[in-house]
HTML snippet that shows the backbone in 3Dmol.js (N, CA, C, O; Angstrom):
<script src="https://3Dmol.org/build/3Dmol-min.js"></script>
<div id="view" style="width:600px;height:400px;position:relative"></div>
<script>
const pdb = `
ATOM      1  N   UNK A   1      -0.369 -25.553 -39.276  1.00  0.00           N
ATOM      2  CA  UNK A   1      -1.796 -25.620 -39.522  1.00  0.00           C
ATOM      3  C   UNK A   1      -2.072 -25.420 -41.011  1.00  0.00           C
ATOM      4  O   UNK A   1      -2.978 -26.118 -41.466  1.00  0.00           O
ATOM      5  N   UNK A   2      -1.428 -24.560 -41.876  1.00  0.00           N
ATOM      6  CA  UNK A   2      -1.547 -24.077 -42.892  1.00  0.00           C
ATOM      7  C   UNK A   2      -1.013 -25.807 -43.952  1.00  0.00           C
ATOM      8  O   UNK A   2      -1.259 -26.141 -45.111  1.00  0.00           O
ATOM      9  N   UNK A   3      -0.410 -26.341 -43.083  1.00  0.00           N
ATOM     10  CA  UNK A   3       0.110 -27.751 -44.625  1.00  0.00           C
ATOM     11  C   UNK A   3      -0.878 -29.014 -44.218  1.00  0.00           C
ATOM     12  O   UNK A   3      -1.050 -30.031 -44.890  1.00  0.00           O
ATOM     13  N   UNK A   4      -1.629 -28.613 -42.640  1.00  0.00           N
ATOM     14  CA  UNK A   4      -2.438 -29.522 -42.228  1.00  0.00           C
ATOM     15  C   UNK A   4      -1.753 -30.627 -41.303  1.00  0.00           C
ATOM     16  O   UNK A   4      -2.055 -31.820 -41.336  1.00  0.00           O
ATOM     17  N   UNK A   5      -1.113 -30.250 -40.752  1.00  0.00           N
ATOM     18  CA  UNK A   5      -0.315 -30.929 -39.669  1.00  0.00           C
ATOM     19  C   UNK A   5      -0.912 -30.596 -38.018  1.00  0.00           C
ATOM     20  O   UNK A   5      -0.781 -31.236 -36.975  1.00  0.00           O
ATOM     21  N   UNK A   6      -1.453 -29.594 -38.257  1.00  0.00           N
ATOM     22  CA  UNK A   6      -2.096 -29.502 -36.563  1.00  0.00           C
ATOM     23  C   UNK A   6      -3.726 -29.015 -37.058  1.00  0.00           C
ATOM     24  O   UNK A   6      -4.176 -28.376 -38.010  1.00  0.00           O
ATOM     25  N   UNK A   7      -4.325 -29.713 -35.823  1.00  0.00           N
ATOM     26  CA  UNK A   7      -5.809 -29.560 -36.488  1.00  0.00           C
ATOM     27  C   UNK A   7      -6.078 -27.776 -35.266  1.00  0.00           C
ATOM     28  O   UNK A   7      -5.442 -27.250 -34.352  1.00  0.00           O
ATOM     29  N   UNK A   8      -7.138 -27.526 -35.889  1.00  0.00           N
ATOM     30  CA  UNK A   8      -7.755 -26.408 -35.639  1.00  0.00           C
ATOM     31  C   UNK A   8      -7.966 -26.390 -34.315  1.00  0.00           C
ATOM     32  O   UNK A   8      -7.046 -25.873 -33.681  1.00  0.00           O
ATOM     33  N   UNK A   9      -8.759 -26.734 -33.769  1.00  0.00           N
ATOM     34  CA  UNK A   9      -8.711 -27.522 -32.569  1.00  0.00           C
ATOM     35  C   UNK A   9      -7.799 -27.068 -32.030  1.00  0.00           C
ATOM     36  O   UNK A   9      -7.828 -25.973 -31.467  1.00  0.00           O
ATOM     37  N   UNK A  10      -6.819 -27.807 -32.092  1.00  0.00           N
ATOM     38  CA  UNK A  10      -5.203 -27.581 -31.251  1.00  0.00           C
ATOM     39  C   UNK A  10      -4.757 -26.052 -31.237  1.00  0.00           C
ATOM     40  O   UNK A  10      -4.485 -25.354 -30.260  1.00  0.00           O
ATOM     41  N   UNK A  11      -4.759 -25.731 -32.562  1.00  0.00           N
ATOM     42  CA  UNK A  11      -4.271 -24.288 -32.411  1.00  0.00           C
ATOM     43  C   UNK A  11      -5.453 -23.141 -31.321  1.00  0.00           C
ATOM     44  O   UNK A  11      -5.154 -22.369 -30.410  1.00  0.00           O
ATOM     45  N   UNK A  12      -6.513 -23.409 -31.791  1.00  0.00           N
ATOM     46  CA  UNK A  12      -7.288 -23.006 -29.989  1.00  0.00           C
ATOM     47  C   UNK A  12      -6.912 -22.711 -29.275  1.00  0.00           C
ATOM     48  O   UNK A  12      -6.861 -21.591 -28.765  1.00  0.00           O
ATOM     49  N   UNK A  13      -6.239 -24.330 -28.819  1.00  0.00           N
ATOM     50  CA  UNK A  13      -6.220 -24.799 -27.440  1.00  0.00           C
ATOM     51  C   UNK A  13      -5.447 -24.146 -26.850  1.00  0.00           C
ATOM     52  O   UNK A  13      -5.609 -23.639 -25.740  1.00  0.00           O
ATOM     53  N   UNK A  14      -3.965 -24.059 -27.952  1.00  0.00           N
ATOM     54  CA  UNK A  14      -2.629 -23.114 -27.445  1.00  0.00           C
ATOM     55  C   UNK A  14      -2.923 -21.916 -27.379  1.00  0.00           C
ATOM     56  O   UNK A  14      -2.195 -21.185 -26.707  1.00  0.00           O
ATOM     57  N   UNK A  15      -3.953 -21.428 -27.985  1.00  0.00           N
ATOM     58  CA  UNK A  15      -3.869 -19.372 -28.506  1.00  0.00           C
ATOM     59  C   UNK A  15      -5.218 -19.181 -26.726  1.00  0.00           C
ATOM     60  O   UNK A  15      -5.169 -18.159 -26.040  1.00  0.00           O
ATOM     61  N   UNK A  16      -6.243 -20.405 -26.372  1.00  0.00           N
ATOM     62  CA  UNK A  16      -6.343 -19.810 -25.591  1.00  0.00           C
ATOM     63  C   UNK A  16      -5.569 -20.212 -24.207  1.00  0.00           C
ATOM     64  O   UNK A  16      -5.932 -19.582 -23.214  1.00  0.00           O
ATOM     65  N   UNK A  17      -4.628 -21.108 -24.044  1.00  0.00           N
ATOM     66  CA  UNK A  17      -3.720 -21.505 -23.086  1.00  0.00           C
ATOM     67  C   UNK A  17      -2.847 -19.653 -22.777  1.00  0.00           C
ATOM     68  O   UNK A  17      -2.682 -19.041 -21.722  1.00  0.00           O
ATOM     69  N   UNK A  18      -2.474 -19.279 -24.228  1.00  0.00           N
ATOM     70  CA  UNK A  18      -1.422 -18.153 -24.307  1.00  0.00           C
ATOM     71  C   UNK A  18      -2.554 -17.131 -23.352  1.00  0.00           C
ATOM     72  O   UNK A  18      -2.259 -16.796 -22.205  1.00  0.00           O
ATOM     73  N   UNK A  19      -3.630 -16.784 -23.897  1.00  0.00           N
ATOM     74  CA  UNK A  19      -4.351 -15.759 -23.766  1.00  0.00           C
ATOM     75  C   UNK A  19      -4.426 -15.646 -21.969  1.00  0.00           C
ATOM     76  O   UNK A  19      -4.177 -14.649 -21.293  1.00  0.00           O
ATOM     77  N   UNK A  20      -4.932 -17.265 -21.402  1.00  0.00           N
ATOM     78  CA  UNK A  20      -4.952 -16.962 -20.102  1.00  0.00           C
ATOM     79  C   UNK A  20      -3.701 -17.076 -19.266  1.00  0.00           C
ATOM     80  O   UNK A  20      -3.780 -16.823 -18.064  1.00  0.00           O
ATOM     81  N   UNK A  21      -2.467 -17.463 -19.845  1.00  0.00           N
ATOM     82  CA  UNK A  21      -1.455 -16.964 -19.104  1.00  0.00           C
ATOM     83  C   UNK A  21      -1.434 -15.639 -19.096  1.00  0.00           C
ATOM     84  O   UNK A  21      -1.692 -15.074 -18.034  1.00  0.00           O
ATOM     85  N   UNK A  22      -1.064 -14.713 -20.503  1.00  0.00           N
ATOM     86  CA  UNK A  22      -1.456 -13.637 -20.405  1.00  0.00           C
ATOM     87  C   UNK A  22      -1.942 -12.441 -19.321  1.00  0.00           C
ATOM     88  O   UNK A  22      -1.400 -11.432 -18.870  1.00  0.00           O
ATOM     89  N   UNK A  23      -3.441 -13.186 -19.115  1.00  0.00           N
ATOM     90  CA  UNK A  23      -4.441 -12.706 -18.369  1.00  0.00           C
ATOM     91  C   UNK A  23      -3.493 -12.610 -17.024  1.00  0.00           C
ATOM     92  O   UNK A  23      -3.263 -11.521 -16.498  1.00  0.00           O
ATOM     93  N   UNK A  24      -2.853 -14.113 -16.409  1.00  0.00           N
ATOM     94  CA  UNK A  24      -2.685 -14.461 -15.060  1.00  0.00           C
ATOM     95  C   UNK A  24      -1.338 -13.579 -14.741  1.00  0.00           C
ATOM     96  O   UNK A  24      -0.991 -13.309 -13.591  1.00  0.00           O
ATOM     97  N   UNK A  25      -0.620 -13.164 -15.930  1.00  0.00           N
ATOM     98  CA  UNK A  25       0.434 -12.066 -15.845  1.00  0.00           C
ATOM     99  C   UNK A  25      -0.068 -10.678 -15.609  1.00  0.00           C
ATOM    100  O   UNK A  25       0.354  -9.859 -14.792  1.00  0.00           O
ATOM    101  N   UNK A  26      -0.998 -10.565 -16.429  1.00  0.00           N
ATOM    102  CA  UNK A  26      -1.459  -9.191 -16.233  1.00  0.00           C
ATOM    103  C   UNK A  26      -2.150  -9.292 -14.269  1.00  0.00           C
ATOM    104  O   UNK A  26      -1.930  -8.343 -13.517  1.00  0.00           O
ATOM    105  N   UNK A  27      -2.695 -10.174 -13.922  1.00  0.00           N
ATOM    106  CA  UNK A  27      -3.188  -9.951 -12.467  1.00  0.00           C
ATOM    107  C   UNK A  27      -2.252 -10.174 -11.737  1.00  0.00           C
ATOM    108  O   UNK A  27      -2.396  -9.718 -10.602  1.00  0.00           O
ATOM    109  N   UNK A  28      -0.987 -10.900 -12.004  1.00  0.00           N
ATOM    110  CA  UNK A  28      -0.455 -10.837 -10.991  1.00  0.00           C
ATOM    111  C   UNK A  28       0.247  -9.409 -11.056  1.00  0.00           C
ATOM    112  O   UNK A  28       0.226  -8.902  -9.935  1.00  0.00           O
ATOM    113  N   UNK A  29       0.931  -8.501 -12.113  1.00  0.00           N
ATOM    114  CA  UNK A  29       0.990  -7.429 -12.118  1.00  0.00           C
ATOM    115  C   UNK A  29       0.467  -6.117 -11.367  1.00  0.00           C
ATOM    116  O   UNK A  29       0.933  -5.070 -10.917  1.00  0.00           O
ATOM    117  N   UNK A  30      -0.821  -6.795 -11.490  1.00  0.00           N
ATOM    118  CA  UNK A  30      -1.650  -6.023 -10.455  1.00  0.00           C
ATOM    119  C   UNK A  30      -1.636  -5.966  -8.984  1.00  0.00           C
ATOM    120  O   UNK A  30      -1.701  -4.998  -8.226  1.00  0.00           O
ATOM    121  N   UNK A  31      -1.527  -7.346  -8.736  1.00  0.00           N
ATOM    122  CA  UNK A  31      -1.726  -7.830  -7.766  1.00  0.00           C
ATOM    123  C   UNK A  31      -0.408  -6.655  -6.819  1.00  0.00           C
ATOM    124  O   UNK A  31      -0.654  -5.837  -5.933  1.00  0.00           O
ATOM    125  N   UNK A  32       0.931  -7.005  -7.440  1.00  0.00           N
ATOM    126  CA  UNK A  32       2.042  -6.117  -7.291  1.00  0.00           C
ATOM    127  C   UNK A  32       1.956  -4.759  -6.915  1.00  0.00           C
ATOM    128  O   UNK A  32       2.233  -4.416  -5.766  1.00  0.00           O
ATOM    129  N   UNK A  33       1.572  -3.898  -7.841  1.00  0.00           N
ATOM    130  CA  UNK A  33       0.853  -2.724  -8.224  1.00  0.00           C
ATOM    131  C   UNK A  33      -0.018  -2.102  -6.455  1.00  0.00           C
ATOM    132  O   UNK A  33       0.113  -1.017  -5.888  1.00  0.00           O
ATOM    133  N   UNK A  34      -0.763  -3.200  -6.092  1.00  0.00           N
ATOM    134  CA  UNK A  34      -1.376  -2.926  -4.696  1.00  0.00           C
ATOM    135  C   UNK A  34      -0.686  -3.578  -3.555  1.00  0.00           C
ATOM    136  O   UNK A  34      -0.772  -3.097  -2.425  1.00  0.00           O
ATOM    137  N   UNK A  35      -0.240  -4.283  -3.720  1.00  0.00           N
ATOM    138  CA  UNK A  35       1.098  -4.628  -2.513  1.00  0.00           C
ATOM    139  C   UNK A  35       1.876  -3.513  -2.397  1.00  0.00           C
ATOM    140  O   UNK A  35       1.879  -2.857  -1.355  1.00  0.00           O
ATOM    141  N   UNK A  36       2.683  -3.158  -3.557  1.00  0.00           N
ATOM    142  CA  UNK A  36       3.343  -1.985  -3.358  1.00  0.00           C
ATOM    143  C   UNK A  36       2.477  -0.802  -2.643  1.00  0.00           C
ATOM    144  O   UNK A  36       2.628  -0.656  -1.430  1.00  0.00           O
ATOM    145  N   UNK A  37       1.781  -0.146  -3.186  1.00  0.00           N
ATOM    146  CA  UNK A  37       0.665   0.889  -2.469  1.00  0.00           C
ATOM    147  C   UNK A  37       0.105   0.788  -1.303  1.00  0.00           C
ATOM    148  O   UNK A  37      -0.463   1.732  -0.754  1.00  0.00           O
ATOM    149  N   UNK A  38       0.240  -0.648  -0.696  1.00  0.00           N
ATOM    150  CA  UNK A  38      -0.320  -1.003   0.442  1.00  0.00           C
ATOM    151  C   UNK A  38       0.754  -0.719   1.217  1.00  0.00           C
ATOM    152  O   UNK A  38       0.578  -0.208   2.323  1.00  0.00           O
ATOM    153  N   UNK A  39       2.317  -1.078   0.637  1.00  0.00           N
ATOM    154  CA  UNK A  39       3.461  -0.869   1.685  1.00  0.00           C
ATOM    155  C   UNK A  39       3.534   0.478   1.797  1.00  0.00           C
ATOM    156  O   UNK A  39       3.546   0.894   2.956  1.00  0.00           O
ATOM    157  N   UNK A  40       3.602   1.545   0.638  1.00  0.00           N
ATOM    158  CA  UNK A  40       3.554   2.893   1.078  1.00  0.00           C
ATOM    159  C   UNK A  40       2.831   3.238   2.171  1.00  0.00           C
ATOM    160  O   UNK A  40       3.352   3.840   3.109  1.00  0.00           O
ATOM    161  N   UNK A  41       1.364   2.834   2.152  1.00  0.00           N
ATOM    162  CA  UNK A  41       0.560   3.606   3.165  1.00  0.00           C
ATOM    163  C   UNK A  41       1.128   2.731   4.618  1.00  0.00           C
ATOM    164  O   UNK A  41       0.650   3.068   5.701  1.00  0.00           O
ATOM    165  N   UNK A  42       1.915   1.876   4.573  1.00  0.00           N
ATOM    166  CA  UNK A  42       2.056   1.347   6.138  1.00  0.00           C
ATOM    167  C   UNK A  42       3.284   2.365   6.114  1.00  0.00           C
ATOM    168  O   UNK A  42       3.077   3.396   6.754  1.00  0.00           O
ATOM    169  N   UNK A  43       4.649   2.249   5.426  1.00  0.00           N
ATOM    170  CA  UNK A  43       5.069   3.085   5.673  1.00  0.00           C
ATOM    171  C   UNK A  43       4.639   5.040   6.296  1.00  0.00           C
ATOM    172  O   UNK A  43       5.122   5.811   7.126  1.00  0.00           O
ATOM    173  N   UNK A  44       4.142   5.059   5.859  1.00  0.00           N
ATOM    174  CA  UNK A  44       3.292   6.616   6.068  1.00  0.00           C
ATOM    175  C   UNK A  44       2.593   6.742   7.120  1.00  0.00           C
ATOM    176  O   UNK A  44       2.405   7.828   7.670  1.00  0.00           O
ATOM    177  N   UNK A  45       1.947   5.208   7.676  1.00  0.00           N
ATOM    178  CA  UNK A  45       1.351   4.830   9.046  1.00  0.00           C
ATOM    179  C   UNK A  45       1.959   4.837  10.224  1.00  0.00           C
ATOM    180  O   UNK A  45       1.419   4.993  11.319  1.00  0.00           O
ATOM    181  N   UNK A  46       3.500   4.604   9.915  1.00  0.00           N
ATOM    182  CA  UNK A  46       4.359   4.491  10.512  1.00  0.00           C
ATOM    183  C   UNK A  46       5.660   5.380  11.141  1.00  0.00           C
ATOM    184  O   UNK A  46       6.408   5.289  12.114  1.00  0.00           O
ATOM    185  N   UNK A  47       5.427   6.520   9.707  1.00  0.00           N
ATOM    186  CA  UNK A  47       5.977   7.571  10.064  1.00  0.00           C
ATOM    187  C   UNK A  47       5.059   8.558  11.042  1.00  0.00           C
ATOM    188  O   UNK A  47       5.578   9.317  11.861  1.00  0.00           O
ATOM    189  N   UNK A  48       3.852   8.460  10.875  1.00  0.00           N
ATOM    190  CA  UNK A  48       3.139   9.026  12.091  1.00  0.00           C
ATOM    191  C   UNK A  48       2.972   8.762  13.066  1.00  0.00           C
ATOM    192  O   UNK A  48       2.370   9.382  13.943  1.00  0.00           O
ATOM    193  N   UNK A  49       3.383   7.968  13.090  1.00  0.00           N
ATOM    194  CA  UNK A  49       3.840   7.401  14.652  1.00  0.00           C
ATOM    195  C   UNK A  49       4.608   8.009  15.715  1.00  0.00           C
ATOM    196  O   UNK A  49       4.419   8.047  16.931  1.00  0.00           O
ATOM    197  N   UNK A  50       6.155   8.803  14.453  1.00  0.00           N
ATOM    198  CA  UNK A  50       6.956   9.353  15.039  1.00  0.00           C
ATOM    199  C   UNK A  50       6.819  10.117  16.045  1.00  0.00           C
ATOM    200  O   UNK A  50       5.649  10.001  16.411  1.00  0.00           O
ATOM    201  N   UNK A  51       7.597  11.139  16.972  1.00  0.00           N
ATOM    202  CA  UNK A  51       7.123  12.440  17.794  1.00  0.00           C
ATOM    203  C   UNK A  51       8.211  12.976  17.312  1.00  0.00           C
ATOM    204  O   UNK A  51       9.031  12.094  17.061  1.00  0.00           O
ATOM    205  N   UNK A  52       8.609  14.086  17.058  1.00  0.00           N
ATOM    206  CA  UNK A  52       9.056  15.114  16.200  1.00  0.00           C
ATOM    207  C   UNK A  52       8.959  16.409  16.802  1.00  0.00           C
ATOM    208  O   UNK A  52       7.839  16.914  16.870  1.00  0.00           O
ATOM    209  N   UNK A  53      10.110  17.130  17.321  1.00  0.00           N
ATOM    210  CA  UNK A  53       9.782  18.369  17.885  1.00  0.00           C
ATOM    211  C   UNK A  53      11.287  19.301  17.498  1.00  0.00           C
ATOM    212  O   UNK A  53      12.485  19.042  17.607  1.00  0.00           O
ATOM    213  N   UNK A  54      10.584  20.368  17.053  1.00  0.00           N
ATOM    214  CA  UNK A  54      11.714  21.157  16.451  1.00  0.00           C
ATOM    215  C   UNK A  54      12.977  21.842  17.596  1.00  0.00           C
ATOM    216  O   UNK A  54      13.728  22.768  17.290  1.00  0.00           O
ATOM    217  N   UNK A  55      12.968  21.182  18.833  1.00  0.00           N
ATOM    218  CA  UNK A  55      13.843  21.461  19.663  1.00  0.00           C
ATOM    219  C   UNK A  55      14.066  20.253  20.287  1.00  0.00           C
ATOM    220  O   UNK A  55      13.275  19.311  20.332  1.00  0.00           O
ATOM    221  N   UNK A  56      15.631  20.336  20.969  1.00  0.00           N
ATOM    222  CA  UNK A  56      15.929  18.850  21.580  1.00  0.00           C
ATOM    223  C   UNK A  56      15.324  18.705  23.013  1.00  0.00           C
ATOM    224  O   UNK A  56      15.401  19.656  23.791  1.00  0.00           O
ATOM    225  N   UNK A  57      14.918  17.916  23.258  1.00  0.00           N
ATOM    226  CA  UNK A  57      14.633  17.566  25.105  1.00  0.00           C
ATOM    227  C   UNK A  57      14.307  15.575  25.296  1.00  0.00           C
ATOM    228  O   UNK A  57      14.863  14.835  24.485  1.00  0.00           O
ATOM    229  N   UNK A  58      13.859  15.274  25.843  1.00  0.00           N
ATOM    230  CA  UNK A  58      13.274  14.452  26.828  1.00  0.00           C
ATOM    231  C   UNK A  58      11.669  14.350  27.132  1.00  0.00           C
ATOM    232  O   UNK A  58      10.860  15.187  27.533  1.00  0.00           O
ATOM    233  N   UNK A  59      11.598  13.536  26.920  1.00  0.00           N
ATOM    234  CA  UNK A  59      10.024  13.580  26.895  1.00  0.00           C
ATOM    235  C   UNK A  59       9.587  12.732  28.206  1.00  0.00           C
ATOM    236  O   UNK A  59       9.295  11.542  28.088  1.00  0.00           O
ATOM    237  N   UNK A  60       9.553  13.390  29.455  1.00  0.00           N
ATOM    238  CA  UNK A  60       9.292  12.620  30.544  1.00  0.00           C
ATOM    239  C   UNK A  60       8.032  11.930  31.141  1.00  0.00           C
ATOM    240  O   UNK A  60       7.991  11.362  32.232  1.00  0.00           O
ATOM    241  N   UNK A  61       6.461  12.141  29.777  1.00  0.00           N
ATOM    242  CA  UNK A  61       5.296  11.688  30.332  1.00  0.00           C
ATOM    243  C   UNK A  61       4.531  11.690  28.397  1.00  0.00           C
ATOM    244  O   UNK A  61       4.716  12.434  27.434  1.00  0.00           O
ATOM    245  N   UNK A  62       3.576  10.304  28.649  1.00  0.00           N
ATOM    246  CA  UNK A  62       3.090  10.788  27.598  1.00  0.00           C
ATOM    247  C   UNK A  62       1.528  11.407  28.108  1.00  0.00           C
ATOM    248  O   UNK A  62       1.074  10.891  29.129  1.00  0.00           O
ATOM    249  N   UNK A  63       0.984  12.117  27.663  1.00  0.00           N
ATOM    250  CA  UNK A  63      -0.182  12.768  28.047  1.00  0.00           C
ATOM    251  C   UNK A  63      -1.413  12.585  27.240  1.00  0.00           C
ATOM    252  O   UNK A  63      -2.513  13.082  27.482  1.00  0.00           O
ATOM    253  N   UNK A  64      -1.036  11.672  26.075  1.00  0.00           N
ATOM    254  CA  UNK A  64      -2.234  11.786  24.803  1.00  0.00           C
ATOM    255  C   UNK A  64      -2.516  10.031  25.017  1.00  0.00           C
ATOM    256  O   UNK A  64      -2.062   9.404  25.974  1.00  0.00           O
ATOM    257  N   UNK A  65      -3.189   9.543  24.133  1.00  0.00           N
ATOM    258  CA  UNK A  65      -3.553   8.478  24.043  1.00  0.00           C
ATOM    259  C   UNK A  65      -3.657   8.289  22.569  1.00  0.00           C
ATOM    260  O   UNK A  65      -3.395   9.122  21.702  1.00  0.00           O
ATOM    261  N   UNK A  66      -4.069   7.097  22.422  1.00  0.00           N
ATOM    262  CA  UNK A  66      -4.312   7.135  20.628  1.00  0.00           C
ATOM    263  C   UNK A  66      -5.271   7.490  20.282  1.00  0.00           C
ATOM    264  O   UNK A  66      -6.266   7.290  20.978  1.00  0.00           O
ATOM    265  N   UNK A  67      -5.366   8.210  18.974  1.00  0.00           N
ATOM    266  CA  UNK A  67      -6.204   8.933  18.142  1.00  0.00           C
ATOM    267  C   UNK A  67      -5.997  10.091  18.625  1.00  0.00           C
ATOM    268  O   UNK A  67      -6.553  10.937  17.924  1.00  0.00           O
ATOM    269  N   UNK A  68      -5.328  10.630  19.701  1.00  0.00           N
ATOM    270  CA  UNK A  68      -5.671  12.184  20.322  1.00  0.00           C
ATOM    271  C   UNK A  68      -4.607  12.454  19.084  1.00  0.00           C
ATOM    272  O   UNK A  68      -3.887  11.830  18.304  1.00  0.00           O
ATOM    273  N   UNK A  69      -5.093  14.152  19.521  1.00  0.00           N
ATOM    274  CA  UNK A  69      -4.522  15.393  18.387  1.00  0.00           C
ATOM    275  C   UNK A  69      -4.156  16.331  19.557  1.00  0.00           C
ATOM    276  O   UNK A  69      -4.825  17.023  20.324  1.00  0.00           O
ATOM    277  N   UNK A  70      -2.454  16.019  19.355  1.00  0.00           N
ATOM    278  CA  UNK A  70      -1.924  17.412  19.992  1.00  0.00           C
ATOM    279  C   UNK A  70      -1.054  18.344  19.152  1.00  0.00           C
ATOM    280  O   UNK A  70      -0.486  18.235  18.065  1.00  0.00           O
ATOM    281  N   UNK A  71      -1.191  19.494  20.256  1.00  0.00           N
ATOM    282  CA  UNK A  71      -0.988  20.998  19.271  1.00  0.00           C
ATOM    283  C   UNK A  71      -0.304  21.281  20.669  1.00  0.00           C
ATOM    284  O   UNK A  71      -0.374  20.796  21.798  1.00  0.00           O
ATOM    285  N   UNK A  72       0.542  22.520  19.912  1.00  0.00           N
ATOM    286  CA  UNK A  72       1.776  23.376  20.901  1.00  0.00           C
ATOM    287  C   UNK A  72       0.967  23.846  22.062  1.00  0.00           C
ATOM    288  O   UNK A  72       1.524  23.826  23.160  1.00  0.00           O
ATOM    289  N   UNK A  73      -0.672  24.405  21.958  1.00  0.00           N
ATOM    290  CA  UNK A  73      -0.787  25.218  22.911  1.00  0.00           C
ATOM    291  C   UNK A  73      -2.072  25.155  22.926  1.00  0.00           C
ATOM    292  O   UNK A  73      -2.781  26.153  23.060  1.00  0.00           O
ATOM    293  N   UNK A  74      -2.580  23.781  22.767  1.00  0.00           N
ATOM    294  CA  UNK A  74      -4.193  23.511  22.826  1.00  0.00           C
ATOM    295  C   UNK A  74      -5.075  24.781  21.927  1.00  0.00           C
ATOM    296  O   UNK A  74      -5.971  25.441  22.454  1.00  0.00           O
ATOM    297  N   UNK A  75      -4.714  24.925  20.772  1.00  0.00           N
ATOM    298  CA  UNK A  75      -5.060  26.063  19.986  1.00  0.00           C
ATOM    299  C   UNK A  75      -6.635  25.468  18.982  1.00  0.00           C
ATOM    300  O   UNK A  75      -7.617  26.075  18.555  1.00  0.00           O
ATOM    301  N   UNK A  76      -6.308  24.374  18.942  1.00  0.00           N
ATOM    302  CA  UNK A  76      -7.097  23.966  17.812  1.00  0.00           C
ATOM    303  C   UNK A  76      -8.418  22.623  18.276  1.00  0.00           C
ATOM    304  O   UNK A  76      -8.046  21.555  18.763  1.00  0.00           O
ATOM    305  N   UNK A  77      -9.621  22.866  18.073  1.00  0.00           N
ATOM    306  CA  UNK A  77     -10.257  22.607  18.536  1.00  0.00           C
ATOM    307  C   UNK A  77     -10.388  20.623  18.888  1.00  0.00           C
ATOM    308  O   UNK A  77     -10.157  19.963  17.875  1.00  0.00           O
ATOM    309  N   UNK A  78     -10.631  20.005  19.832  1.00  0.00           N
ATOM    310  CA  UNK A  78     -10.688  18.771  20.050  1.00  0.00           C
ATOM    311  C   UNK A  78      -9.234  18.367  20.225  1.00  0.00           C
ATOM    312  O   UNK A  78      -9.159  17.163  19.981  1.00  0.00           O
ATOM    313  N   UNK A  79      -8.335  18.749  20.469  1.00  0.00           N
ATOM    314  CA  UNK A  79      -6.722  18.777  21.154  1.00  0.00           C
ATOM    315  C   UNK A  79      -6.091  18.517  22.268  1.00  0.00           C
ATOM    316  O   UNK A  79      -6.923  18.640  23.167  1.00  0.00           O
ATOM    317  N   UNK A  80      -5.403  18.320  22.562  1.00  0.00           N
ATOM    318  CA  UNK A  80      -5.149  18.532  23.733  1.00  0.00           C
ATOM    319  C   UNK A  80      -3.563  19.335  23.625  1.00  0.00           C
ATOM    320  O   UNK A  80      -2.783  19.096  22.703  1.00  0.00           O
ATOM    321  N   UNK A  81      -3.312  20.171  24.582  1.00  0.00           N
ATOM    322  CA  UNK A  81      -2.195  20.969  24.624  1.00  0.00           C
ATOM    323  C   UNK A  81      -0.671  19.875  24.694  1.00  0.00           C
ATOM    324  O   UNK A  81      -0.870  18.843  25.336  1.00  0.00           O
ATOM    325  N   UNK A  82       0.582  20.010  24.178  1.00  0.00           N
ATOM    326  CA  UNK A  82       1.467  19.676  24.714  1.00  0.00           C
ATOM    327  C   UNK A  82       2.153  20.873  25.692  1.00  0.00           C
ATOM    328  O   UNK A  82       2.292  22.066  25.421  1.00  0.00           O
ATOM    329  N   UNK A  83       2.629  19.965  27.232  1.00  0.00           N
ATOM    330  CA  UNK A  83       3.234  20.840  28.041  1.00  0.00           C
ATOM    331  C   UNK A  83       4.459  20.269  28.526  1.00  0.00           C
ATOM    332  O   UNK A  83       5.178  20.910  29.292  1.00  0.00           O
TER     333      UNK A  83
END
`;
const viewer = $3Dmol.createViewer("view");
viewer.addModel(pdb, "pdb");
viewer.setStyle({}, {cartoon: {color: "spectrum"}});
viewer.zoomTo();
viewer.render();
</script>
């Protein structure tokens, strides 16, 4: 541009071509950024799922349904006991 071989114009065209790749790097970055965070929380969704009991047995009935909240000994309010 400086000996006059590319017009003004052109150099624009490229600096804003650069700028919105740029841009489309930086969102897809992002984009990443919340995919990832989205897989954590399924993971974490998923680990609650588990049943987990600090002694070994057999679990011969389920008694809760989804969304219920059970506790060792129906202690805590809106619960239901495990027996």
């Amino acid at each position: 541009m400086a000996k006059g071989f590319v017009a003004q114009a052109t150099v624009d065209t490229a600096r804003a071509r650069a700028d919105r790749a740029a841009a489309g790097v930086a969102g897809a970055r992002a984009s990443i950024a919340v995919a990832e965070a989205n897989a954590r929380n399924a993971l974490v969704a998923v680990d609650q799922t588990q049943i987990r009991a600090p002694f070994d047995g057999v679990i011969l009935s389920k008694s809760a349904n989804v969304g219920d909240m059970v506790t060792p000994f129906s202690s805590a309010v809106d619960s239901k006991g495990a027996w």
